[in-house]
LUMLUMDREN-2810 file (N, C-alpha, C; in Angstrom, 1 decimal):
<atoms>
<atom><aa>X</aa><ch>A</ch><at>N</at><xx>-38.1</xx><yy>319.4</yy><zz>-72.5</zz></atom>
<atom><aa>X</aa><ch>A</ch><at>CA</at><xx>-36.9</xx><yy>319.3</yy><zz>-73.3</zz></atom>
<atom><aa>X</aa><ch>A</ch><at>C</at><xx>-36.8</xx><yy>320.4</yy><zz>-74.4</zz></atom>
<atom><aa>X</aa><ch>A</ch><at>N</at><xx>-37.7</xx><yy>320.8</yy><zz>-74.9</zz></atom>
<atom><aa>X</aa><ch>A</ch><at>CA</at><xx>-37.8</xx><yy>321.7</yy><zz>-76.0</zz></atom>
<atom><aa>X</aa><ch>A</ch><at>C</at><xx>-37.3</xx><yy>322.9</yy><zz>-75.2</zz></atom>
<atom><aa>X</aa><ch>A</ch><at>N</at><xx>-37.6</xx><yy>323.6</yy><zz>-74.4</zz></atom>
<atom><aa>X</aa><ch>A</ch><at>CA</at><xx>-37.8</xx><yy>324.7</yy><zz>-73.5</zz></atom>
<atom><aa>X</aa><ch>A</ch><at>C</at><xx>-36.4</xx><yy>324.8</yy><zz>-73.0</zz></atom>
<atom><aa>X</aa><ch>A</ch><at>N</at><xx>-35.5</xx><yy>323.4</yy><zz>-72.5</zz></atom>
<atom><aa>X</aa><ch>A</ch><at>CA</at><xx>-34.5</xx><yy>323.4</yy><zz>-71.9</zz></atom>
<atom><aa>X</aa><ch>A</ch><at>C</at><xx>-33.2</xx><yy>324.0</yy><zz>-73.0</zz></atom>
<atom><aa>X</aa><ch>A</ch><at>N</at><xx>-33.8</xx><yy>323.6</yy><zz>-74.4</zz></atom>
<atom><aa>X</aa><ch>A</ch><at>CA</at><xx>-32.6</xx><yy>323.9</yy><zz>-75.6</zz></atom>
<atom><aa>X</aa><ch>A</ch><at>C</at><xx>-32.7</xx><yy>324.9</yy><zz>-76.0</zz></atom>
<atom><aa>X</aa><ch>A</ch><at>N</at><xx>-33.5</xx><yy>326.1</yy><zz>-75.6</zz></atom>
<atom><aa>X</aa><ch>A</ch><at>CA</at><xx>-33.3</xx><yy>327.5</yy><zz>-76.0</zz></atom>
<atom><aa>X</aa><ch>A</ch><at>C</at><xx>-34.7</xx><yy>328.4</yy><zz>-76.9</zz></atom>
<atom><aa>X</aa><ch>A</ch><at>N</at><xx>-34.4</xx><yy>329.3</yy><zz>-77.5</zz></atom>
<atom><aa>X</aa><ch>A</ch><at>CA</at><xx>-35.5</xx><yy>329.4</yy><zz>-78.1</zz></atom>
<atom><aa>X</aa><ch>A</ch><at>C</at><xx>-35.1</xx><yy>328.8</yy><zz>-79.8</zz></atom>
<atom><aa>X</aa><ch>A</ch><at>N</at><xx>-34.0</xx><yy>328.7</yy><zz>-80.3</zz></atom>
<atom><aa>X</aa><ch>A</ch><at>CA</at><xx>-33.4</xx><yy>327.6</yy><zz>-80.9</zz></atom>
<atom><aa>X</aa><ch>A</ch><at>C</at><xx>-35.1</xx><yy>326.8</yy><zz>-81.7</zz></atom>
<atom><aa>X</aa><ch>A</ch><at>N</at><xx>-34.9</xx><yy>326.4</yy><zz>-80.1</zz></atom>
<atom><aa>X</aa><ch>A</ch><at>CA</at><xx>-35.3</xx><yy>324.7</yy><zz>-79.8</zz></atom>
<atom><aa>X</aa><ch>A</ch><at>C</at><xx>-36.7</xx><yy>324.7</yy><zz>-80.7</zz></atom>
<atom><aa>X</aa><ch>A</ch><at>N</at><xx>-37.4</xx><yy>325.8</yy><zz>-80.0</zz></atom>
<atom><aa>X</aa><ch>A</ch><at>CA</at><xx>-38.9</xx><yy>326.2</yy><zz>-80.9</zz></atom>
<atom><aa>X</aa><ch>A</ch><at>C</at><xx>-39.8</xx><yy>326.1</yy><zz>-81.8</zz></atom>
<atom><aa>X</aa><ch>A</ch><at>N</at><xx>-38.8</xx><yy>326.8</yy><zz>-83.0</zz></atom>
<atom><aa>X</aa><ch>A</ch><at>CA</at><xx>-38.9</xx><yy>326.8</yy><zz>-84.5</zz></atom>
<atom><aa>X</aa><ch>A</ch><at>C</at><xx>-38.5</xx><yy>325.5</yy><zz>-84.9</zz></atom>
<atom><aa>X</aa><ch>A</ch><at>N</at><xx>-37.6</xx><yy>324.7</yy><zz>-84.3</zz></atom>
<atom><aa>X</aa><ch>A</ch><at>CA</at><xx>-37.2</xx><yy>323.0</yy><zz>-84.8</zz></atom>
<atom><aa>X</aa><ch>A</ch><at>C</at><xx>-38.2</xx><yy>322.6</yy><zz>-84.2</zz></atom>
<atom><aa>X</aa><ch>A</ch><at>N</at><xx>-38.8</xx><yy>321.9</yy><zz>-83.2</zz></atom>
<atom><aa>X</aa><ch>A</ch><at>CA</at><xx>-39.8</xx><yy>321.3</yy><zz>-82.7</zz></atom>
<atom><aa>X</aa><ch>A</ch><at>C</at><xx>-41.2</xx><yy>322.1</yy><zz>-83.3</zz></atom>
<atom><aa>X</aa><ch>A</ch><at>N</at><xx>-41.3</xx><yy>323.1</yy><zz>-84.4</zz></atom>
<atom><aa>X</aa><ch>A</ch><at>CA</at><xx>-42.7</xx><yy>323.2</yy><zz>-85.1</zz></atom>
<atom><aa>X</aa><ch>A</ch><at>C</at><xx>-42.9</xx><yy>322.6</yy><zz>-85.9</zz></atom>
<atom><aa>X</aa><ch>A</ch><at>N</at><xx>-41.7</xx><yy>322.9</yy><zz>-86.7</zz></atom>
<atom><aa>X</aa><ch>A</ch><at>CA</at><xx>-41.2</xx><yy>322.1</yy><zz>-88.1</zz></atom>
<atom><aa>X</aa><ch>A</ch><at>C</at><xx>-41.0</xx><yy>321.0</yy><zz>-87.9</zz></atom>
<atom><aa>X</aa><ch>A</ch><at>N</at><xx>-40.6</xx><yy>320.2</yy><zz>-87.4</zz></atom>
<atom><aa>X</aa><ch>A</ch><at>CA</at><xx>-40.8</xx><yy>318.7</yy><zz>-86.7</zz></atom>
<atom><aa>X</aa><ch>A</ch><at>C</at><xx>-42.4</xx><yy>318.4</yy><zz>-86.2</zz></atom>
<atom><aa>X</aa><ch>A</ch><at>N</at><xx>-42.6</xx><yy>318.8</yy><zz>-86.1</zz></atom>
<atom><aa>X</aa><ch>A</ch><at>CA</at><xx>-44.6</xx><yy>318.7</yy><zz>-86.0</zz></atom>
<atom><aa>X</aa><ch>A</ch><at>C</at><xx>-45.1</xx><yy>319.1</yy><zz>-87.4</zz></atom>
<atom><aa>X</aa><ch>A</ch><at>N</at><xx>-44.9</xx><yy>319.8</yy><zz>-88.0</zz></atom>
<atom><aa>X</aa><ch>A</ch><at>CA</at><xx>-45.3</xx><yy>320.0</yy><zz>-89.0</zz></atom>
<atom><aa>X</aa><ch>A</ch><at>C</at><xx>-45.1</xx><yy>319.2</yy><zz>-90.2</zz></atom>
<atom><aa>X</aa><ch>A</ch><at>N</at><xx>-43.8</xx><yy>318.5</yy><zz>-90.2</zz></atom>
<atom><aa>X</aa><ch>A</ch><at>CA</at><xx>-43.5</xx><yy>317.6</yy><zz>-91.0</zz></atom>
<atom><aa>X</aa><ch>A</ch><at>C</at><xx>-43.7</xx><yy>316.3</yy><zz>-90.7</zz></atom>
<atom><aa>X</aa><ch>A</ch><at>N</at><xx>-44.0</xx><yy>315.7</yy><zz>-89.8</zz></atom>
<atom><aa>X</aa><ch>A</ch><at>CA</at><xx>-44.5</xx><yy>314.6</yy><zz>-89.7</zz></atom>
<atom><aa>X</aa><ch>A</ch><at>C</at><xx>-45.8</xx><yy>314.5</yy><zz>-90.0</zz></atom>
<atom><aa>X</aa><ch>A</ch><at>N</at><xx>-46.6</xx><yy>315.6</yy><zz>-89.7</zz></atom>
<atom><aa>X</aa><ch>A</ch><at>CA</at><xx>-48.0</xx><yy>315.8</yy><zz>-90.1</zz></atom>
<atom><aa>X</aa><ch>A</ch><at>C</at><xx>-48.0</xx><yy>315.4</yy><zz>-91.4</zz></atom>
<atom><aa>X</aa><ch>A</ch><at>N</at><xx>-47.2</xx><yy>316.3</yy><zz>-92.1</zz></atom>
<atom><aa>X</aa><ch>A</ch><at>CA</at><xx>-47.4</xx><yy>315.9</yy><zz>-93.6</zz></atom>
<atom><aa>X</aa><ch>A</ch><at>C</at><xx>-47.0</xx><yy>314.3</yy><zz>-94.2</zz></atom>
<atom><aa>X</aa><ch>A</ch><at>N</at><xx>-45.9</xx><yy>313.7</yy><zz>-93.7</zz></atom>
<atom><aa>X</aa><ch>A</ch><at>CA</at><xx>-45.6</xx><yy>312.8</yy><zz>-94.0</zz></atom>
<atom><aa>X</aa><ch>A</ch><at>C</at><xx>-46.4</xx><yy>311.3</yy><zz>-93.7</zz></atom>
<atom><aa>X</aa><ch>A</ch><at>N</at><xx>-47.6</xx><yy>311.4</yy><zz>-92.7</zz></atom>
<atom><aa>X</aa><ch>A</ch><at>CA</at><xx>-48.0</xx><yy>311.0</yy><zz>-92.2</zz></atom>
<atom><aa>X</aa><ch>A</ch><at>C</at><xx>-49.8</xx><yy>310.7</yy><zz>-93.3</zz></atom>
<atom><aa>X</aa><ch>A</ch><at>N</at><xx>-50.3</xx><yy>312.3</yy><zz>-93.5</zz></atom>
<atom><aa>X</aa><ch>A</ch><at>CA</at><xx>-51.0</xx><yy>312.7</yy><zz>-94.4</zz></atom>
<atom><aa>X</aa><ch>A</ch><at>C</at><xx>-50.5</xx><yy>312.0</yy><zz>-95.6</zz></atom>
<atom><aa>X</aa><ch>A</ch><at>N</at><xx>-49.7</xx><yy>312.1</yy><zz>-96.3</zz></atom>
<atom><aa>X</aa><ch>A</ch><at>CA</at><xx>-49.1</xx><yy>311.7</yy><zz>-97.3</zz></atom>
<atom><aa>X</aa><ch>A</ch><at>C</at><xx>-49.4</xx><yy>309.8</yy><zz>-97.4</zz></atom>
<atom><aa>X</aa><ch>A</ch><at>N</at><xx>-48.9</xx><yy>309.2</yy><zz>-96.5</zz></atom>
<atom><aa>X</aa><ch>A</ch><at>CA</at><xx>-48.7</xx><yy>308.1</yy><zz>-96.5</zz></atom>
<atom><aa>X</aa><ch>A</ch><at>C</at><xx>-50.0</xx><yy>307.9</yy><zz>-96.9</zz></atom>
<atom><aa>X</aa><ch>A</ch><at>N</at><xx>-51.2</xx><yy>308.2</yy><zz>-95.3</zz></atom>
<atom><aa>X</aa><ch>A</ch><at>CA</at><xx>-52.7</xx><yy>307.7</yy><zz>-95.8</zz></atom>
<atom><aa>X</aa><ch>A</ch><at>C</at><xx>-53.0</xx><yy>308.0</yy><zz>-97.0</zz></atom>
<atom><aa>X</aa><ch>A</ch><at>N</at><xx>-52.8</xx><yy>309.0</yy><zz>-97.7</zz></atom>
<atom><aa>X</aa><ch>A</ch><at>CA</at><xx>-53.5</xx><yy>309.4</yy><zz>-99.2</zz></atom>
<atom><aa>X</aa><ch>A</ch><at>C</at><xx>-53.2</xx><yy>308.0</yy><zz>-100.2</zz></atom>
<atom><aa>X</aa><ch>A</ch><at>N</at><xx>-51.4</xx><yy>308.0</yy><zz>-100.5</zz></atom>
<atom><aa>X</aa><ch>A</ch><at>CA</at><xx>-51.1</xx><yy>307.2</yy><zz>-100.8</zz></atom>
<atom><aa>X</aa><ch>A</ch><at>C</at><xx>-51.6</xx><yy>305.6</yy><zz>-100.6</zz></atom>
<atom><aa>X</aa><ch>A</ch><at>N</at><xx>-51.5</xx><yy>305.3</yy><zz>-99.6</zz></atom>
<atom><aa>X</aa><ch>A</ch><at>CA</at><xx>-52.4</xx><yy>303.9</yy><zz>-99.0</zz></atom>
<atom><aa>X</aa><ch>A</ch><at>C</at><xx>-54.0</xx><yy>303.8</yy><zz>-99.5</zz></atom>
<atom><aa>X</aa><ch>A</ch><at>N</at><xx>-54.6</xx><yy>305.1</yy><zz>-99.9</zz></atom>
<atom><aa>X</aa><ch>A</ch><at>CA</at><xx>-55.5</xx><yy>304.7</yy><zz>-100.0</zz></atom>
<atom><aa>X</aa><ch>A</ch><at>C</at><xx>-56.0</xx><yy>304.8</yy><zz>-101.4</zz></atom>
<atom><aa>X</aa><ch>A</ch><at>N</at><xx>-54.8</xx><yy>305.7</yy><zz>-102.1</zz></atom>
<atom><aa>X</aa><ch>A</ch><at>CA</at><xx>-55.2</xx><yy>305.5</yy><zz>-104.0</zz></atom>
<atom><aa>X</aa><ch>A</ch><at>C</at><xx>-54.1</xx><yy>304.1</yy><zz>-104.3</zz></atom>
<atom><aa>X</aa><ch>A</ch><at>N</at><xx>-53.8</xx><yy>303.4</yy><zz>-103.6</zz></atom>
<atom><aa>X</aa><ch>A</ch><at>CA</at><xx>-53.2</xx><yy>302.0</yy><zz>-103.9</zz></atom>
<atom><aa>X</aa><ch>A</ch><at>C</at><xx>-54.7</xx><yy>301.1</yy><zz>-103.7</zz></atom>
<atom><aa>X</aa><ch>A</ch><at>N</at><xx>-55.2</xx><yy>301.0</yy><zz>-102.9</zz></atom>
<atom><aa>X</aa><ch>A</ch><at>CA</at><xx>-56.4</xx><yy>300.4</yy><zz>-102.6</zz></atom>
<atom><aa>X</aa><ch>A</ch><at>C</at><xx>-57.6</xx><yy>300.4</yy><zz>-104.1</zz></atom>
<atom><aa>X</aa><ch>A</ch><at>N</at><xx>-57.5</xx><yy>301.5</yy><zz>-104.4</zz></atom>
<atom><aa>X</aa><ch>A</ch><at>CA</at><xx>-58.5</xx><yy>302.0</yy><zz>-105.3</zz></atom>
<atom><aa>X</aa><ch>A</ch><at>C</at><xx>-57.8</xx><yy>302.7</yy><zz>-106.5</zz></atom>
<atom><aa>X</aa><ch>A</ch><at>N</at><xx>-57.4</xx><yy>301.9</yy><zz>-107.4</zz></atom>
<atom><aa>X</aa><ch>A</ch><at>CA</at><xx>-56.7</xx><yy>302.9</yy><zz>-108.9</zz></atom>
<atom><aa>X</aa><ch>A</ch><at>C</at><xx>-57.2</xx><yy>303.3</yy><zz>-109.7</zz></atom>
<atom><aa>X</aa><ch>A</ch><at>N</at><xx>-58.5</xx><yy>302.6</yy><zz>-110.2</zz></atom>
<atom><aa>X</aa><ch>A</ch><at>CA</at><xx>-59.4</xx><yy>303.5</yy><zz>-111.3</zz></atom>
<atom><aa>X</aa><ch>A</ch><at>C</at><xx>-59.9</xx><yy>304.7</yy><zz>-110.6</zz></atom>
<atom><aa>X</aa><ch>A</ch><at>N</at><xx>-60.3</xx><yy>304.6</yy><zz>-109.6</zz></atom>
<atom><aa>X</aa><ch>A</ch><at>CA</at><xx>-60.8</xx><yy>306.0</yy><zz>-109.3</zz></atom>
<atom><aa>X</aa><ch>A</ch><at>C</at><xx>-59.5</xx><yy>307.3</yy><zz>-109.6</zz></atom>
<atom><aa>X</aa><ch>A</ch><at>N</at><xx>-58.8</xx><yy>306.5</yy><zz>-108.6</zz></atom>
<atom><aa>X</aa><ch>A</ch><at>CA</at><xx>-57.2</xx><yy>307.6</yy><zz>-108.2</zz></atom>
<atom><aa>X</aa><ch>A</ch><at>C</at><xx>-56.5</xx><yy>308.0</yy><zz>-109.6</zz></atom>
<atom><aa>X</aa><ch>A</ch><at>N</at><xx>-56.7</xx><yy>306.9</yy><zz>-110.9</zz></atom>
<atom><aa>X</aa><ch>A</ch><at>CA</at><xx>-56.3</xx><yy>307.6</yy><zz>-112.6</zz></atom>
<atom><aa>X</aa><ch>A</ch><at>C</at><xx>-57.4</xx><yy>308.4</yy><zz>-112.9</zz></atom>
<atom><aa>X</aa><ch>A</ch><at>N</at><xx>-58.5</xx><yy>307.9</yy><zz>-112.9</zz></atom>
<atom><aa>X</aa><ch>A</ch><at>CA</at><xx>-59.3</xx><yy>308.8</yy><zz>-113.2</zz></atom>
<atom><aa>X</aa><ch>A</ch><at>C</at><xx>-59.6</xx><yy>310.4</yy><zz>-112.7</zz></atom>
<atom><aa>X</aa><ch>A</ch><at>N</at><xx>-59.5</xx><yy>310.0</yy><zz>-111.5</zz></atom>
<atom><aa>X</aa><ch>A</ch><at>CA</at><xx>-59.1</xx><yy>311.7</yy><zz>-110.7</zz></atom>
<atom><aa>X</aa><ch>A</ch><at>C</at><xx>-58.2</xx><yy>312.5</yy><zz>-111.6</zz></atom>
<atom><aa>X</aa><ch>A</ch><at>N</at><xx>-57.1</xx><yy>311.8</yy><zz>-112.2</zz></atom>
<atom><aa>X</aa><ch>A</ch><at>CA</at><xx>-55.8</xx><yy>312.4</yy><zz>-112.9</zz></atom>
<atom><aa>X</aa><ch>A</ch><at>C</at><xx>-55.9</xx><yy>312.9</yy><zz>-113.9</zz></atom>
<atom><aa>X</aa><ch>A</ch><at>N</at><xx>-56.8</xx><yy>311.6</yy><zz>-114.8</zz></atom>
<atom><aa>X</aa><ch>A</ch><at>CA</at><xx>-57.0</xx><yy>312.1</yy><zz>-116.4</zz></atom>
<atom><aa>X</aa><ch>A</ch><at>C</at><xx>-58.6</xx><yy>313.2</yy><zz>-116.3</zz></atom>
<atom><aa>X</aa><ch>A</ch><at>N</at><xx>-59.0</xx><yy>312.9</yy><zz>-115.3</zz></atom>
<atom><aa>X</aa><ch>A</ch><at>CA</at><xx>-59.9</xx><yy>314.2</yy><zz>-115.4</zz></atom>
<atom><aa>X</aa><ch>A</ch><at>C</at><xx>-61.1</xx><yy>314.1</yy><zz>-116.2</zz></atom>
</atoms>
């Protein structure tokens, strides 16, 4: 499918892989300083 829409297609289907990666990444991080908040403020205040 990617291949059929041109070279177009390419650069949108990276960045579409690359951004779900991130958003995905993101979620677990988040999910897991909800789990655990003292640590995750303390990380912050340093």
């Amino acid at each position: 499918m990617v291949l059929q829409g041109g070279w177009v297609m390419i650069p949108i289907f990276i960045l579409f892989s690359i951004s779900v990666f991130i958003i995905l990444e993101r979620y677990i991080t988040i999910r897991k300083a909800t789990s655990n908040p003292d640590s995750f403020m303390g990380g912050i205040r340093g």
